[in-house]
PAMAR-932984 format. One line per 8 residues: for each residue x, z, y of C-alpha. Coordinates in Angstrom, 1 decimal, decimal comma, padded with zeros to 4 digits. Each point is the difference from the previous one (the first is absolute). Layout:
N
X Z Y; ...
This chain:
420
026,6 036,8 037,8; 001,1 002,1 -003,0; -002,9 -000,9 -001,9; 000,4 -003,7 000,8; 003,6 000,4 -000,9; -000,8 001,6 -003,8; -002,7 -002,6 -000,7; 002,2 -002,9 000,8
002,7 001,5 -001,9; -002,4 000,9 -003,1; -000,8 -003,9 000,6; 003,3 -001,2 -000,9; 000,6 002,7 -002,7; -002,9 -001,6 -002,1; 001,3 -003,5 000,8; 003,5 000,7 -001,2
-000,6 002,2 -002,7; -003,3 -000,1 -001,1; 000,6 -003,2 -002,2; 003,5 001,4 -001,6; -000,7 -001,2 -003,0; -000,8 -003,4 000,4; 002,6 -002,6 -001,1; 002,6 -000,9 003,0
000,6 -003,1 -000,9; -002,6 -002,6 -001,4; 002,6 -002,4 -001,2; -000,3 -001,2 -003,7; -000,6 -003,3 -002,2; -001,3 -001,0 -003,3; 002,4 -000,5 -002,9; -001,5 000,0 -002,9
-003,3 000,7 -001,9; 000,9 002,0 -003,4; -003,3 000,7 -001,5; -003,6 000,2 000,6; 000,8 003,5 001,9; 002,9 000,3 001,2; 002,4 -002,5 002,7; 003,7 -000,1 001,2
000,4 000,5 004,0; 003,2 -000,3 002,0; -000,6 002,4 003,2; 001,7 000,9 002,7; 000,6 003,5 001,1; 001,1 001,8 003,1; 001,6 003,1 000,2; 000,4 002,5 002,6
001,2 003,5 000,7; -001,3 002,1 002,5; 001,7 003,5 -000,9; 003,4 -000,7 001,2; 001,7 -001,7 002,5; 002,5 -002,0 -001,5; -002,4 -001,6 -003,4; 000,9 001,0 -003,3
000,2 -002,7 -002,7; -001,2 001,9 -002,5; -003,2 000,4 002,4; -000,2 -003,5 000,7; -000,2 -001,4 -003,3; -002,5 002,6 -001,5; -001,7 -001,0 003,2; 000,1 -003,5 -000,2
-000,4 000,2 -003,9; -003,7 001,9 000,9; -000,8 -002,5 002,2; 000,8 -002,8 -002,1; -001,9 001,1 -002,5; -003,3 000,7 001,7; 000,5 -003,6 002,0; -000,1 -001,9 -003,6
-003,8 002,1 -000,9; -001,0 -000,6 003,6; 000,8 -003,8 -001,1; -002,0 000,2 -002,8; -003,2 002,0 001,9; 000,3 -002,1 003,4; 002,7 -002,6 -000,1; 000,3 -003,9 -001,5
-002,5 -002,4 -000,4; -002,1 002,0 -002,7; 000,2 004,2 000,7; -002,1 002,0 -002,0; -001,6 001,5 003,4; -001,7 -003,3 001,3; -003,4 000,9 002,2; -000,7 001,5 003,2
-002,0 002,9 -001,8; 002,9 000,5 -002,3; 002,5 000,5 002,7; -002,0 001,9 002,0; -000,4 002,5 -002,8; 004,1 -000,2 -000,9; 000,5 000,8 003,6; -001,5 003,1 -000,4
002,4 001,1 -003,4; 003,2 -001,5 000,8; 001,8 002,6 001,5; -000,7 001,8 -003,4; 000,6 -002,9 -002,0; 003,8 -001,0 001,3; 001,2 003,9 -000,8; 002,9 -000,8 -002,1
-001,4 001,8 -002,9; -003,2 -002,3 000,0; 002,4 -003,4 000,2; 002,1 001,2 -002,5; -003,0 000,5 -002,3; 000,3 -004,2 000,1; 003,2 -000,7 -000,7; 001,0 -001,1 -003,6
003,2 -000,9 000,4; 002,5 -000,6 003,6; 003,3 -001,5 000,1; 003,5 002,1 -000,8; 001,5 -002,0 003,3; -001,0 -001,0 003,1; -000,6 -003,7 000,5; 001,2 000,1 003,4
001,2 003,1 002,3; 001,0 -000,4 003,7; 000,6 002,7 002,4; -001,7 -001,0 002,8; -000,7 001,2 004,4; 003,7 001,7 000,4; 000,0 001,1 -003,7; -003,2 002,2 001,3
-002,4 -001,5 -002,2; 000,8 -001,3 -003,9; -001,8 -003,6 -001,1; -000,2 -000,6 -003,9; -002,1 -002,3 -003,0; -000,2 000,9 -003,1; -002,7 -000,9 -002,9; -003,0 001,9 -001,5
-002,1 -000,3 -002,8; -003,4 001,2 001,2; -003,3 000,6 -002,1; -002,4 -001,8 001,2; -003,2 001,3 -002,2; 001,5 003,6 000,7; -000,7 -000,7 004,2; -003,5 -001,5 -000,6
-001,2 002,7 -002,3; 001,4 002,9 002,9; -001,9 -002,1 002,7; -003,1 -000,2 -002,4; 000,1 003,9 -000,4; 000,2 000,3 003,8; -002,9 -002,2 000,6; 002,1 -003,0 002,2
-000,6 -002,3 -003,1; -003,1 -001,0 -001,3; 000,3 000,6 -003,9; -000,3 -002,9 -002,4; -002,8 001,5 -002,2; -002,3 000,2 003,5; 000,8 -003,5 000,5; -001,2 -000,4 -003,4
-003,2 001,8 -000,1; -001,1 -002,6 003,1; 000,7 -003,0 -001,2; 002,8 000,1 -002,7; 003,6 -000,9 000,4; 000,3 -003,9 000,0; 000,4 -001,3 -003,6; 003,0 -002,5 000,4
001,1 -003,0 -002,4; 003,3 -001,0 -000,1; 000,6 -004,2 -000,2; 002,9 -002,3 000,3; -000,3 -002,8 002,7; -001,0 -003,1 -001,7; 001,4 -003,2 000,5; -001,5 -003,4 -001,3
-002,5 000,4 -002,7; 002,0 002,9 -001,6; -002,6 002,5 -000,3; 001,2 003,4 000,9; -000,3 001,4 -003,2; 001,5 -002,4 -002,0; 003,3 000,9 002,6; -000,5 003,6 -001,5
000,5 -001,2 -002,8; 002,7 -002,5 000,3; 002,3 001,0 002,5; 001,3 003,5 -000,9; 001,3 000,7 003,8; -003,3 -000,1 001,5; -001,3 002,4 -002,9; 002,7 002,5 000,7
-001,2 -000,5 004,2; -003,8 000,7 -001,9; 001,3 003,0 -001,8; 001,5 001,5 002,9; -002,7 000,6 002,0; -002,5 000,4 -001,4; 002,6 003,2 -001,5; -000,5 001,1 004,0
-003,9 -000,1 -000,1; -000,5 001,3 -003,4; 002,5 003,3 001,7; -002,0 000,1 003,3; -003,5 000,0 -002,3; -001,1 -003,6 001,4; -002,5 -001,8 -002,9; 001,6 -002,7 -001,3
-000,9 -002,8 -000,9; 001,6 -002,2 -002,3; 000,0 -004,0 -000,5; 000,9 -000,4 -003,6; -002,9 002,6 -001,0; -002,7 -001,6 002,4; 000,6 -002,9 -001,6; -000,4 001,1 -003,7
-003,1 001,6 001,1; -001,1 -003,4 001,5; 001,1 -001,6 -004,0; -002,8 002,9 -001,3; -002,2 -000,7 001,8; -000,5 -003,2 -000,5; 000,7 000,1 -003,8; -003,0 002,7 000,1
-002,3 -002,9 001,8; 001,1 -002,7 -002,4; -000,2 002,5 -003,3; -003,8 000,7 001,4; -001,2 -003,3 001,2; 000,3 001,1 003,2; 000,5 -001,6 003,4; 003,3 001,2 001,9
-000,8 002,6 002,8; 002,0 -001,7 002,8; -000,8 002,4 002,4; 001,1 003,0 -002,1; 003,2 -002,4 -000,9; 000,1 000,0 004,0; 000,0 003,3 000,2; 002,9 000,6 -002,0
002,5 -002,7 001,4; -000,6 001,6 003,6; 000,3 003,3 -001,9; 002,0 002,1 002,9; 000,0 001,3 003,8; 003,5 -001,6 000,7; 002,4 -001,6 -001,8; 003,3 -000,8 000,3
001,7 -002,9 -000,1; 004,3 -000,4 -000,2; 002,8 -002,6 -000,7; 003,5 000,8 -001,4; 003,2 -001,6 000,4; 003,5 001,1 -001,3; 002,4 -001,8 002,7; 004,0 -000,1 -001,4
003,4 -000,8 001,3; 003,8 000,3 -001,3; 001,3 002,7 002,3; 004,0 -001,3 -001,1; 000,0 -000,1 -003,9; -003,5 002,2 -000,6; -003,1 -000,9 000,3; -002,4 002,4 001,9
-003,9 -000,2 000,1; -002,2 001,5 002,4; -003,8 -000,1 -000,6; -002,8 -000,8 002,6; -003,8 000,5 -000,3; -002,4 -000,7 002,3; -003,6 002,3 000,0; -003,4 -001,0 001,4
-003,1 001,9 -000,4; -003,6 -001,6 000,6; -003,4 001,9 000,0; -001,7 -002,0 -002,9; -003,5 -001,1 001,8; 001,0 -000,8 003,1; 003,4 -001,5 -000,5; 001,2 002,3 003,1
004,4 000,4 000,1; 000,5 003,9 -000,3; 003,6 000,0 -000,1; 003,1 -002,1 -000,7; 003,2 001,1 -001,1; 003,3 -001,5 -001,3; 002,2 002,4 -001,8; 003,8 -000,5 -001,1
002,7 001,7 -002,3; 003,7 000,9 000,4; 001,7 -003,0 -001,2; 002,5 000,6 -002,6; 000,5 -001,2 -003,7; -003,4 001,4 -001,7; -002,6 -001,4 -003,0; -003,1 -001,6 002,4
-002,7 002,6 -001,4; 002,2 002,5 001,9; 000,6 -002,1 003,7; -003,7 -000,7 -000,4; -001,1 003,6 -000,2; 002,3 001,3 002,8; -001,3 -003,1 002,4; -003,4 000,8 -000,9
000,2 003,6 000,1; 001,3 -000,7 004,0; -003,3 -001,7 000,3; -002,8 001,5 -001,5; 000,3 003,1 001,2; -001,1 -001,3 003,6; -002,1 -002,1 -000,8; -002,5 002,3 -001,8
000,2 002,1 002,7; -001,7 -002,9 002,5; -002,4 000,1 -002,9; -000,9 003,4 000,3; 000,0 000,4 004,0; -002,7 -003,1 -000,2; -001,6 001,7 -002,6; -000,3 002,9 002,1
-000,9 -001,6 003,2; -002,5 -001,8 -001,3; -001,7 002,6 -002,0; -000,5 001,4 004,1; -002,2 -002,9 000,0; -001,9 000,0 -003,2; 000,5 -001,3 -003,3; 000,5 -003,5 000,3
-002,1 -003,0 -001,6; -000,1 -003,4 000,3; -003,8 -001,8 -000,6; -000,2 -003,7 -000,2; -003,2 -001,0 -000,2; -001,5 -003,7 -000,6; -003,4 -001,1 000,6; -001,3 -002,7 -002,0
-000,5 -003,7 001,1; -003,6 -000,4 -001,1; -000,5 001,8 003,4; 000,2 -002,0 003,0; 002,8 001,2 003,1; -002,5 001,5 002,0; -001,0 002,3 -003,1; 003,3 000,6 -001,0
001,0 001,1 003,5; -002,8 002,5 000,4; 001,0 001,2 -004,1; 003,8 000,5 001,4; -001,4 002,0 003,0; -001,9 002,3 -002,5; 002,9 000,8 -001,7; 002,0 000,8 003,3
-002,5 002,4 000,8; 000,0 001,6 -003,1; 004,0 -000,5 000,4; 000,1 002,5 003,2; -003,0 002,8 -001,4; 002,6 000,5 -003,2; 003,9 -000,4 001,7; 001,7 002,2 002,5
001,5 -003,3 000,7; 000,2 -003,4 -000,4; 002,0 -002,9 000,5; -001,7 -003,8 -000,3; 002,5 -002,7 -001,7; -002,3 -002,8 -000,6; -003,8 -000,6 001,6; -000,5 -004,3 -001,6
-003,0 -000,9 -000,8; -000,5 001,1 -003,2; 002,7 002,7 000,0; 000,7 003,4 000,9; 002,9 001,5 -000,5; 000,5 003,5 001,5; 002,3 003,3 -000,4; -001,4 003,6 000,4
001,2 003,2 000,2; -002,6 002,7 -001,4; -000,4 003,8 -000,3; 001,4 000,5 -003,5; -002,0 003,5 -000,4; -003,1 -002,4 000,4; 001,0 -002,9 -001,9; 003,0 000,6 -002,7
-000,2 -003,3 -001,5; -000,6 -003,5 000,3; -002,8 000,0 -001,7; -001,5 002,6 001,8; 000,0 -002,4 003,1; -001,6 -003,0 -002,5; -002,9 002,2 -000,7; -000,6 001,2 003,1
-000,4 -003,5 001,0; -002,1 -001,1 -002,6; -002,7 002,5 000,4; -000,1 -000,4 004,0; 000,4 -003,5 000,3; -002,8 -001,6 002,2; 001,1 -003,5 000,2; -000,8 -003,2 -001,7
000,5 -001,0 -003,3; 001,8 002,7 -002,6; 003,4 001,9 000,0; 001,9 -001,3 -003,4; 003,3 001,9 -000,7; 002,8 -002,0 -001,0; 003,0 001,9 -000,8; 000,7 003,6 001,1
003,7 001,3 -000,3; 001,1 003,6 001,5; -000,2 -001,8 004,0; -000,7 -003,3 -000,5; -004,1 -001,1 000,0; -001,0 -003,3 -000,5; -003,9 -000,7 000,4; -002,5 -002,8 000,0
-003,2 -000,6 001,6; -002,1 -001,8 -001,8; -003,8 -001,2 -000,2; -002,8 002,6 -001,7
C-alpha cells in the first residue's frame, strides 16, 4: 500500500511540477508588426506566490511579469493565426524542448524591448493571485534560428537544396485595362506597397522577382530578334512573364476623417498570394495602421507591415507541406486535331501512364478530347527540374504521333502532340 501510495504521489509531483516552466497563462494578441523580424505582443501574465502565506507584491509582479513575458513568445511559437511552430512533426519535437525553452533566461534571450508599465494589473481570487498585460517587443528571426539549432524547425537552406524557396513577384491588382506595371509607374502608393515587401522577402532570402525588370528584359529581347532578322521566341517571352513560383498581389487605400478640427488618416492594404501555374489562393491578408495625422508612404508601410508578415508565412507552411509531397508541376498537354477522338483518347492515356511511372502523385484537372491537363508531385532527388520530366518523356514516349515542347518555365510544361 506504501508503494502504491509513493507512485501515486510521484504521479502528481511530475504533473504539478514537472512543466514549471511553461507559461501559466496563454493569453496574448497581435499589435503590431515592426520589421521583417521582430513584432509587438500584448500578453497577459499571472502571478503567484507559493512561499508565504499571505502573497507578497513584490512576488506577484516579478511573477506575473515572467509569465507575461514567456505567454507573448509562446504567442509567437504556438498562438494566432500564423505561429512559427505550425506542423504535427514540429510540435511533437517542441514538446520534447519546452520545458528548457520557457526558463526565464532562454525567453529573455527574445525580448528586445518590454513596456516601463503595466497595461493592466488586477489583483485577483482574494488578492491570492495577481492578473496584469503589458507589451513586448519579441524577435522573431531570433526564436526561429534557436528552434532551427534545436532541430524543431526545418532550416530554410534544406528547404532550398530540395526545391528552392518560391521566387515571388510582387503586382498591384489591376483594374480596367491598366496594366499593372504601368500602376507602378503611375501611382506612387501602390509602388511604396511594392517596395515594402518585397523589403520582407529580399530580408527572409526569398528570390525576387521584379515587374519593371522582366519587362525590360522582354524590350531586349525582342530588340535583339528585330536587330537580327529574327522571329520573336514566344515561348521564351512566356517564360519570362510567368517568371515566379507565387506572386503576390495587393491594393492600397488611405481612408481619412476630421476627428474635430484635424484630419487623421489611417491606411489599409489588402494582401493575396497565388501560386503562379495553378492559380491556387495561398493566403489573404488585410493589414491596417494606427490612424493619426501621417504622410501616406508611412500609414501604408505600417498597414502593410501588419499584413505581410502573415501572409508569407501561409506561403512558407504550403511550401513546406507540399514539398512532403514532391515538387510540384503542372503539364498541359494538347494533342493535335489531325488525329481523330479515338487516337487522341488512346495518345492522352499514354501520357497518363507515363504521368503515374514519373509522379509520387497526381491530381487530373482536365481529361477533353484533345486535352490533358494534369498536376504532379515528383521525387525532386530524381527529377530537379522541369525539364528533367520533359526529357524523360520524350525518350519513353510510346504513343502516337510526336511529343513537341511548347514552353517550359520553372513548373509550368506545356506540350504538343503532333504527327511524325
Amino acid at each position: 500500500m506504501k508503494k502504491i501510495l509513493i507512485v501515486v504521489l510521484l504521479i502528481i509531483n511530475v504533473c504539478l511540477f514537472g512543466q514549471a516552466n511553461l507559461p501559466r497563462s496563454h493569453e496574448a494578441v497581435l499589435i503590431e508588426v515592426t520589421s521583417p523580424s521582430e513584432v509587438i505582443i500584448r500578453a497577459t501574465g499571472y502571478g503567484i506566490d507559493k512561499k508565504h502565506r499571505k502573497p507578497r507584491s513584490k512576488v506577484l509582479d516579478k511573477s506575473a511579469n515572467t509569465d507575461a513575458m514567456k505567454a507573448a513568445v509562446w504567442f509567437v511559437l504556438l498562438g494566432g493565426s500564423d505561429p512559427l511552430i505550425q506542423t504535427d512533426e514540429e510540435k511533437a519535437a517542441f514538446e520534447k524542448i519546452q520545458e528548457e525553452f520557457f526558463t526565464k533566461s532562454n525567453i529573455r534571450n527574445f525580448i528586445a524591448w518590454e513596456a516601463e508599465y503595466y497595461d493592466k494589473r488586477l489583483k485577483i481570487e482574494g488578492g491570492k493571485k495577481l492578473k496584469i498585460e503589458k507589451t513586448y517587443k519579441i524577435n522573431k528571426a531570433l526564436i526561429t534560428e534557436s528552434l532551427v539549432d534545436k532541430g524543431v524547425l526545418s532550416e530554410e537552406s534544406t528547404i532550398a537544396g530540395l526545391a528552392g524557396l518560391p521566387s515571388i513577384m510582387v503586382i498591384p491588382e489591376a483594374k480596367g485595362e491598366m496594366v499593372p506595371i504601368e500602376l507602378l509607374k503611375t501611382d506612387p502608393n501602390l509602388k511604396k506597397g511594392a517596395e515594402v515587401i518585397e523589403s520582407y522577402l529580399t530580408a527572409r532570402r526569398y528570390e525576387v522577382i521584379v515587374p519593371e525588370q522582366q519587362q525590360v528584359i522582354q524590350e531586349l529581347t525582342s530588340t535583339q530578334y528585330a536587330l537580327e532578322g529574327a522571329e520573336e521566341d514566344y515561348s521564351y517571352l512566356l517564360a519570362l512573364s510567368i517568371g515566379s513560383d507565387v506572386y503576390i498581389s495587393y491594393n492600397v487605400s488611405i481612408e481619412s476623417r476630421m476627428l474635430g478640427s484635424t484630419k487623421v488618416k489611417k491606411g489599409v492594404v489588402a494582401c493575396r498570394a497565388y501560386e503562379t501555374t495553378t492559380g491556387r489562393l495561398l493566403g489573404t491578408e488585410t493589414g491596417y495602421s494606427h490612424e493619426r495625422t501621417a504622410p501616406d508612404a508611412v500609414l501604408i508601410e505600417e498597414a502593410m507591415n501588419d499584413a505581410i508578415d502573415k501572409v508569407l508565412s501561409r506561403i512558407m507552411n504550403y511550401w513546406k507541406k507540399d514539398l512532403g509531397q514532391g515538387v510540384q508541376y503542372k503539364m498541359i498537354v494538347t494533342v493535335s486535331d489531325v488525329f481523330d477522338t479515338d487516337d487522341a483518347e488512346n495518345i492522352i492515356f499514354s501520357v497518363s501512364d507515363f504521368v503515374k511511372e514519373v509522379s509520387k502523385t497526381y491530381k487530373e484537372n482536365v481529361v477533353a478530347d484533345y486535352t490533358y491537363d494534369v498536376q504532379l508531385w515528383c521525387n525532386p532527388e530524381q527529377y530537379k527540374s522541369s525539364t528533367d520530366i520533359y526529357r524523360y518523356l520524350k525518350k519513353n514516349y510510346k504513343g502516337n504521333g510526336e511529343i513537341k515542347k511548347v514552353s517550359i518555365s520553372r513548373k509550368l510544361i506545356l506540350l504538343n502532340i503532333v504527327e511524325e
